[in-house]
C-alpha positions as CSV (number, residue, x, y, z in Angstrom):
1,X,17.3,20.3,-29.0
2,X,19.4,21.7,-26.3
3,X,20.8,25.2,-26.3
4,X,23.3,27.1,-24.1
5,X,21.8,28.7,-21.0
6,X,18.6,26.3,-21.3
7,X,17.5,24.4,-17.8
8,X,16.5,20.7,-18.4
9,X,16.6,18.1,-16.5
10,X,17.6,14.4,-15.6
11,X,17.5,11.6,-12.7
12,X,19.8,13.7,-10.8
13,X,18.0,16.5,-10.9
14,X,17.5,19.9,-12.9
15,X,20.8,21.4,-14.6
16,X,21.9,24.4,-17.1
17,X,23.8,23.5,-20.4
18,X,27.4,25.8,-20.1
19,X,28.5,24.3,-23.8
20,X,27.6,22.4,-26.4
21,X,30.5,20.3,-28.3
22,X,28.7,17.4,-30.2
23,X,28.2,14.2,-29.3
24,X,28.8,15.9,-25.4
25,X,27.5,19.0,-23.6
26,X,28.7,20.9,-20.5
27,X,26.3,21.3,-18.0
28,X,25.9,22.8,-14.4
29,X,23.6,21.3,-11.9
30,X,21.6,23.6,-9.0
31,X,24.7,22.1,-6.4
32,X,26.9,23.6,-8.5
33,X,28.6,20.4,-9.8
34,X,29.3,20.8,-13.6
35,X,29.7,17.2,-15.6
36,X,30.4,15.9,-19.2
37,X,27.0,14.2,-20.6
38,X,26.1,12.4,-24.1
39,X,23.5,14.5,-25.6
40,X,21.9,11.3,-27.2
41,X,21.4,10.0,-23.8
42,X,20.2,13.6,-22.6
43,X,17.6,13.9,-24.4
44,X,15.7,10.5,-24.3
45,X,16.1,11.4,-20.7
46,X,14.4,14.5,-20.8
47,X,11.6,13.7,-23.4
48,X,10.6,10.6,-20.8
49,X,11.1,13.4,-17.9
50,X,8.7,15.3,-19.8
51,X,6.6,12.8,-21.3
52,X,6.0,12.0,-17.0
53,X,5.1,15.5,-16.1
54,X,2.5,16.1,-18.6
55,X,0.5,12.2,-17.8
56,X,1.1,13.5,-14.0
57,X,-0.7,16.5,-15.0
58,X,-3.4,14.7,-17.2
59,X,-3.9,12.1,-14.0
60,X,-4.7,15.2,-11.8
61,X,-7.1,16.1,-14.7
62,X,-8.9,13.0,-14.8
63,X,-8.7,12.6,-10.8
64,X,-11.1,15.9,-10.5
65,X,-13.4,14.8,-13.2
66,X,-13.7,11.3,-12.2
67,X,-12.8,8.9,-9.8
68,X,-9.4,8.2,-9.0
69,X,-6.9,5.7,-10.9
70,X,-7.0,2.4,-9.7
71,X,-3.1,0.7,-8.7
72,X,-2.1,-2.9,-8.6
73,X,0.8,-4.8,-8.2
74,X,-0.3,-7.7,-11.3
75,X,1.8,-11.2,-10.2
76,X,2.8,-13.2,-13.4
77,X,4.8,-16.3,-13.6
78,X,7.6,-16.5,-16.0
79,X,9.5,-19.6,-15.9
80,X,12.2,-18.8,-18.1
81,X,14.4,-16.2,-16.7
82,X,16.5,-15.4,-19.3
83,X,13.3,-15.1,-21.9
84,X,10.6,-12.0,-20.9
85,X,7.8,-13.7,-22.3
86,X,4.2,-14.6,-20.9
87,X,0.8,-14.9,-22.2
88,X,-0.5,-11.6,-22.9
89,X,2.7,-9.9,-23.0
90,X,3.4,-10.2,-26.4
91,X,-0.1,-9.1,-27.4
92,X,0.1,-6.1,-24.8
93,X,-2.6,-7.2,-23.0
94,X,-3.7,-7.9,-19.5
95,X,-6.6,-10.7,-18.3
96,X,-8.8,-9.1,-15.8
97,X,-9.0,-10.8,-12.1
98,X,-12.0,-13.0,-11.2
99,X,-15.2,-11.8,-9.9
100,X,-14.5,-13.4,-6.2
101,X,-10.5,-11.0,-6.5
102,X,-13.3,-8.1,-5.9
103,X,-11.1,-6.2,-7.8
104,X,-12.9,-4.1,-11.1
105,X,-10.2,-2.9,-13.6
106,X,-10.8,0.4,-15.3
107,X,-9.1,2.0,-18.6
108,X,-6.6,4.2,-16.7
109,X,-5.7,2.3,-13.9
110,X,-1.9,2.0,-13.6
111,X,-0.1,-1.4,-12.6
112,X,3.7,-2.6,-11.8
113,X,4.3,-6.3,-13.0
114,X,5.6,-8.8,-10.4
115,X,7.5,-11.8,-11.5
116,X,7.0,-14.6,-8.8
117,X,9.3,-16.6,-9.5
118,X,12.6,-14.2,-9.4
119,X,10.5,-12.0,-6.9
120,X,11.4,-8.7,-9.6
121,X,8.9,-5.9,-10.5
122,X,10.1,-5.3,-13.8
123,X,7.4,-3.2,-15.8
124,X,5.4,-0.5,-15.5
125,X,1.7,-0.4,-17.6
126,X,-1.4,1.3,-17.8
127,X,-4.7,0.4,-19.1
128,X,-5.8,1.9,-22.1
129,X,-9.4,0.8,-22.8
130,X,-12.5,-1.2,-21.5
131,X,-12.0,-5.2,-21.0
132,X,-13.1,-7.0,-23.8
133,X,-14.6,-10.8,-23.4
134,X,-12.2,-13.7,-25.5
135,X,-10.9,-17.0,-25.2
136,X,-7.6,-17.0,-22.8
137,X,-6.2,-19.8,-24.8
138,X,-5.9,-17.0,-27.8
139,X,-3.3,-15.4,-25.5
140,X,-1.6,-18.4,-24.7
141,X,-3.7,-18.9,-21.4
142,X,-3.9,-22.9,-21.9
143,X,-4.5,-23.4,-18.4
144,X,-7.5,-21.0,-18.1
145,X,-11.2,-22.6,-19.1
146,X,-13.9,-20.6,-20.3
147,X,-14.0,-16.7,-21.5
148,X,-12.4,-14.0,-19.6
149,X,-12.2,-10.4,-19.8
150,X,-8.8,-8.8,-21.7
151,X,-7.9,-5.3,-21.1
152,X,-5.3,-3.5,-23.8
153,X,-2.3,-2.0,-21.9
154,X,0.4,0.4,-22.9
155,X,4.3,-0.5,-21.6
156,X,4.9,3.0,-19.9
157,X,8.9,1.4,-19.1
158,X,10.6,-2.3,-18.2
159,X,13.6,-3.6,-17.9
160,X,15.1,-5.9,-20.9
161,X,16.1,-8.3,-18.8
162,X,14.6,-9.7,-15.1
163,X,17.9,-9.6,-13.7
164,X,17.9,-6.1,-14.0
165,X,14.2,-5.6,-12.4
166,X,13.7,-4.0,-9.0
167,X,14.1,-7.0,-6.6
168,X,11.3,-7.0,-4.0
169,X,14.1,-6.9,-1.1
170,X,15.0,-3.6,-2.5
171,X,11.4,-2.2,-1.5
172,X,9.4,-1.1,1.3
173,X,5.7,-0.3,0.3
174,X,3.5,1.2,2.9
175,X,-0.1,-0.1,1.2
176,X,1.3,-4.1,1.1
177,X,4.1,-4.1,4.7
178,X,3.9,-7.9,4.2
179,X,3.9,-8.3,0.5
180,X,7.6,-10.3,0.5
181,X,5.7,-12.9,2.7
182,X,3.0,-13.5,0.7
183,X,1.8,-16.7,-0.7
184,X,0.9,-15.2,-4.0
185,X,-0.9,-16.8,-7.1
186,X,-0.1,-16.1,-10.6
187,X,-2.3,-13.7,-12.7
188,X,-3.2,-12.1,-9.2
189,X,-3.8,-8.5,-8.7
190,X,-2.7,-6.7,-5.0
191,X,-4.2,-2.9,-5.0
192,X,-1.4,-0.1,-3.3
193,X,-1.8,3.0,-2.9
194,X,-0.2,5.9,-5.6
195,X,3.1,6.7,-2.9
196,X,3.8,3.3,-3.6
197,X,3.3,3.1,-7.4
198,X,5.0,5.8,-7.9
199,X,8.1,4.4,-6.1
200,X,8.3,1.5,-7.9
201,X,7.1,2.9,-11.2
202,X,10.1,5.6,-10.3
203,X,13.1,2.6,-9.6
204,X,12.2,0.9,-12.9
205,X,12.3,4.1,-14.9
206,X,16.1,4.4,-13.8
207,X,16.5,0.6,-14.4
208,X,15.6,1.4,-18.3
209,X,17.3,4.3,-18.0
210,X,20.7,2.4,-17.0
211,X,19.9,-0.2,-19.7
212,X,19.9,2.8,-22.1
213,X,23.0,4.1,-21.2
214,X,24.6,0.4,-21.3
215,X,23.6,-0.3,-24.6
216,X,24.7,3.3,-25.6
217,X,28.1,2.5,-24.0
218,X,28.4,-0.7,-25.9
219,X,27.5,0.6,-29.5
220,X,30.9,3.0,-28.6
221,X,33.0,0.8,-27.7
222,X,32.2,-1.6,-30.9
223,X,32.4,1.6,-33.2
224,X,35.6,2.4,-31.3
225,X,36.8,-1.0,-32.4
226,X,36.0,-1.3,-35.8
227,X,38.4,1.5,-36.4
């Protein structure tokens, strides 16, 4: 997909490809720094890079026609560290907050996932449809009586691993100044403001990013071995 002379772009910011030699390229960034990248890595890179322009540009479309996305910081509790698993999760879904949260979810609200326990945002979703009524205890809920509204989500990016999240020390959000102090519940929604989604949703995008590149890394290095 690349080609010599073409201007694409990656975390560090927008470059021009000098040569192409398989499985690396040559490239020059706008400092005038020139580096050695893997084009495999590259280009998943780019297509998320681009993949993120055009939602940006379909959220500006949807914020003139209706109103504006909702975003929430939604608190799980995950007890097992080393195991990314919690009701709902598997099933991509979300349970909607309580009546007396005075909170309405919407299909194209966007939210960062908090884990309470390891105090790590670690995922970064959006809602894709309208909240539909069913038993929690379908989604593993067994501590939640009595119907509740579910809400289907799509994983936009997250980290493989909770030791890899964004630990909450790490941020400052503007909307929630006191949010490390917090005595928060699990399966609790906190609204922020867009400057701060998009920081955090921005910090976890590198963190799967640098997973990426790690597991790229290691396939290398296990091919470099078996010959």
């Amino acid at each position: 997909m690349f080609e010599v002379n073409g201007v694409y772009a990656n975390r560090k910011g927008e470059y021009t490809v000098l040569a192409i030699n398989p499985p690396k390229m040559r490239v020059r960034y706008a400092d005038g720094t020139e580096a050695e990248l893997k084009m495999e890595l590259q280009e998943r890179i780019w297509e998320n890079i681009l993949v993120e322009r055009e939602a940006e540009k379909a959220s500006r479309r949807k914020k003139r026609g209706k109103k504006g996305t909702g975003y929430y910081i939604k608190v799980v509790n995950i007890p097992e560290e080393d195991d990314l698993t919690f009701p709902g999760w598997p099933e991509r879904v979300v349970m909607g907050p309580l009546p007396e949260m005075a909170i309405s979810l919407n299909q194209d609200d966007r939210l960062i996932f908090y884990d309470m326990e390891s105090k790590t945002f670690f995922a970064v979703a959006t809602v894709t449809g309208p909240g539909k009524a069913a038993n929690p205890q379908k989604y593993f809920f067994t501590a939640v009586t009595g119907k509740r509204e579910f809400f289907p989500l799509d994983i936009d990016t997250a980290a493989l691993k909770l030791e890899h999240g964004t630990p909450v020390e790490a941020i400052e959000l503007e909307s929630q100044p006191n949010f490390r102090h917090l005595e928060l519940e699990p399966e609790s929604f906190l609204p922020i403001n867009e400057d701060d989604f998009e920081l955090l949703a921005e910090a976890l995008s590198e963190v799967a990013e640098e997973e990426l590149e790690d597991d790229l890394l290691a396939d290398d290095y296990e091919e470099e071995e078996e010959i």
